[in-house]
N, C-alpha and C positions, 0 to 999 in steps of 0.2 A: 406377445407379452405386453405391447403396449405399453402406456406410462411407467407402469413398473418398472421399465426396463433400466428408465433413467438413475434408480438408485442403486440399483445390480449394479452398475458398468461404474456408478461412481466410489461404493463402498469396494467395486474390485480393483480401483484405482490405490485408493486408502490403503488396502490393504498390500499390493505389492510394493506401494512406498513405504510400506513402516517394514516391511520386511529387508529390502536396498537397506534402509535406516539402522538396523537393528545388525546388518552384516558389514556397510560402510562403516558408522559413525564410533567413535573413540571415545574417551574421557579427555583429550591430551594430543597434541600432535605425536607426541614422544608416544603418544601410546598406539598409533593407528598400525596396523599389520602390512598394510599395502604402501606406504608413503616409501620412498627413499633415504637414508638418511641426509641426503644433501638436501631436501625439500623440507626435512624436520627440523634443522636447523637455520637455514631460509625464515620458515614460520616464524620460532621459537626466540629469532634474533631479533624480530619486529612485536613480539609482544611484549607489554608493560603489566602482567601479569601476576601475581603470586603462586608459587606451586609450591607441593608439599607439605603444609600446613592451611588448616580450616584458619578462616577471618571473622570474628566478630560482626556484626553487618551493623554500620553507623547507622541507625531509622535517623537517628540525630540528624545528621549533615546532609543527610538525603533527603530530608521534608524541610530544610532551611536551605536548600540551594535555590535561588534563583530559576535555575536551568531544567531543575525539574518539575517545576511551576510550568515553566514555559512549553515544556516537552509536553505534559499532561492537556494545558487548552489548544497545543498545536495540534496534540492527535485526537482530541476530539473532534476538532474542526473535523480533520481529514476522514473519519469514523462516518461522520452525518454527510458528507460529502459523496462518498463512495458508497455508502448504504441506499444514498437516494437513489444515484443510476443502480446500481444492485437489486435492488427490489423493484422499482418502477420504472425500468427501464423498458422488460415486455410490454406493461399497459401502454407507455407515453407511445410505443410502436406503433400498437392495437389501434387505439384512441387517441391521439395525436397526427400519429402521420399518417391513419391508415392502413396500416399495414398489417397482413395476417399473419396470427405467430406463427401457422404452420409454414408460413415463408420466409416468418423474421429470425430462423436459428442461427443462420451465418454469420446477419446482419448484429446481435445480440453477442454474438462470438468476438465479430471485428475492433471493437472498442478495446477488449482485451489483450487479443494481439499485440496491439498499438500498447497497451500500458507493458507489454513483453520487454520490447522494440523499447520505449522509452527508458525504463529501469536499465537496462544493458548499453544502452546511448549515452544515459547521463553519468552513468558509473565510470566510464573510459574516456569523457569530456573535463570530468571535473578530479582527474585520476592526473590526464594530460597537464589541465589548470595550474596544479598545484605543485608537481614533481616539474614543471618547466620554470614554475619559480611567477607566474603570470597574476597568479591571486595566491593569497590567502587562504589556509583551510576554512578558517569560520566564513570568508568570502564565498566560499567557493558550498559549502553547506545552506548558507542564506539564499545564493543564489540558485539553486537545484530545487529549494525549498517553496523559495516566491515561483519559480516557473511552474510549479507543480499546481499551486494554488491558482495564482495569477490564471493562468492553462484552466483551468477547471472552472472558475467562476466566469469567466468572457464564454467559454461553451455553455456554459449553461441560462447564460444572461439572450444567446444568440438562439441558443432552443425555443426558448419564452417568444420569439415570437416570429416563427418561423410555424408557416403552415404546412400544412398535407402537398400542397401542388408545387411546394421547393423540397423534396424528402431527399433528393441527393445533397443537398447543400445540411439539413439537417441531421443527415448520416455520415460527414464528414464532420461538421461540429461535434456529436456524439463521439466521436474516433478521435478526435484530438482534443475532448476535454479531459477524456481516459488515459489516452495516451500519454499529456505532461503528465498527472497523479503519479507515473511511473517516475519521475524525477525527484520523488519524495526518499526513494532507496538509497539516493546519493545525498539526500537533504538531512529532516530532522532524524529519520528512522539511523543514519549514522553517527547524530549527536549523543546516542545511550553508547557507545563506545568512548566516544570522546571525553566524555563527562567523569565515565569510570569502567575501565576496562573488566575491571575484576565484580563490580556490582552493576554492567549495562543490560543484563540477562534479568537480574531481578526489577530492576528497575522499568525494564519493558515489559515484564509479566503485570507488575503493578499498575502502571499506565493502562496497557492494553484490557485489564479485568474494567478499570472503572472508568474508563474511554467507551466501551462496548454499551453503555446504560446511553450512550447515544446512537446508538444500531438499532435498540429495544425501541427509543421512543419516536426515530423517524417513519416508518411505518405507520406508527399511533396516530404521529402527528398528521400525516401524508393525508390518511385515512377522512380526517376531520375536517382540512384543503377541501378535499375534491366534493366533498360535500354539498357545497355550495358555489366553489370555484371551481375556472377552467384549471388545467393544469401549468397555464403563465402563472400563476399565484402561485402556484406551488413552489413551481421551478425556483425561481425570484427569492 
């Protein structure tokens, strides 16, 4: 089946996750089939939520806060960031370090992993942090958020100039600029809760639509890079 095969096995992924989705997921903890009632009220005691009645949606206070300002150039950042190794990460393999893609799937895999591994790391560090009284919630979000970043640009600074005859040292830079990005689960991606529990779903749908016109034009821009530059200039 060849290349095709890639989209079979991924559209058959898709598809047993929305069906899990559609037999797990609820409207409601109170409403879930399988929960306990000791775990429904667990949940239920820790949300800050309205139920039982539809809410007005403030556009008002929600395009005059600060914090959604901030939330919006944050995840674009992180949008261009992860789109870059997402897309150009087979070629920098190919054409950077040499390496052939029919050898580089693992290697392409591994970064990922590591952002697995980092999201589930940061989450129970900065979970510790704050429940031991040691920082700050917004401490503890800032700092999950700079490691994520901070993590991603040093990797990516250390790629730019890292040749073909160091590709273990540039395939561990690759794995651990991936790897923090996962720190960002515990960072800004948890400030659309914080902000507002009852509108952090709308508020990331919105972000995330017009964050995405920076997915669209790193590609574009990549494209017009490598043109005339090596891919340091790009990276950079």
């Amino acid at each position: 089946m060849g290349w095709k095969l890639v989209f079979y096995v991924i559209s058959g992924i898709l598809v047993v996750t929305a069906c899990i989705w559609i037999f797990l997921g609820a409207n409601s903890p109170g409403d879930h089939r399988l929960m306990t009632k000791k775990e429904k009220e667990y949940i239920e005691s820790g949300l800050n939520v309205a139920s039982g009645k539809a809410l007005k949606t403030p556009w008002k206070q929600i395009f005059t806060t600060k914090g959604f300002w901030a939330l919006l150039v944050t995840q674009i950042g992180g949008i261009i960031g992860f789109t870059l190794f997402f897309v150009d990460m087979p070629t920098y393999l190919e054409k950077g370090l040499q390496i052939s893609l029919k050898n580089s799937a693992l290697l392409s895999v591994l970064p990922y992993v590591g952002m697995l591994v980092g999201s589930v790391v940061s989450t129970n560090f900065s979970e510790k942090l704050f429940i031991k009284g040691y920082l700050s919630l917004i401490v503890c979000r800032k700092l999950c958020t700079s490691i994520g970043f901070i993590g991603m640009a040093l990797g990516l600074i250390m790629l730019s100039f890292i040749g073909p005859e160091y590709r273990t040292i540039a395939i561990i830079a690759l794995t651990v600029a991936i790897t923090t990005s996962g720190f960002w689960n515990a960072g800004f991606i948890m400030n659309y809760l914080d902000l507002s529990p009852n509108y952090g779903g709308l508020m990331f749908s919105f972000i995330s639509c017009i964050s995405n016109i920076g997915s669209v034009l790193t590609p574009i821009l990549t494209s017009v890079i490598l043109r005339n530059d090596p891919v340091r200039i790009l990276i950079l």
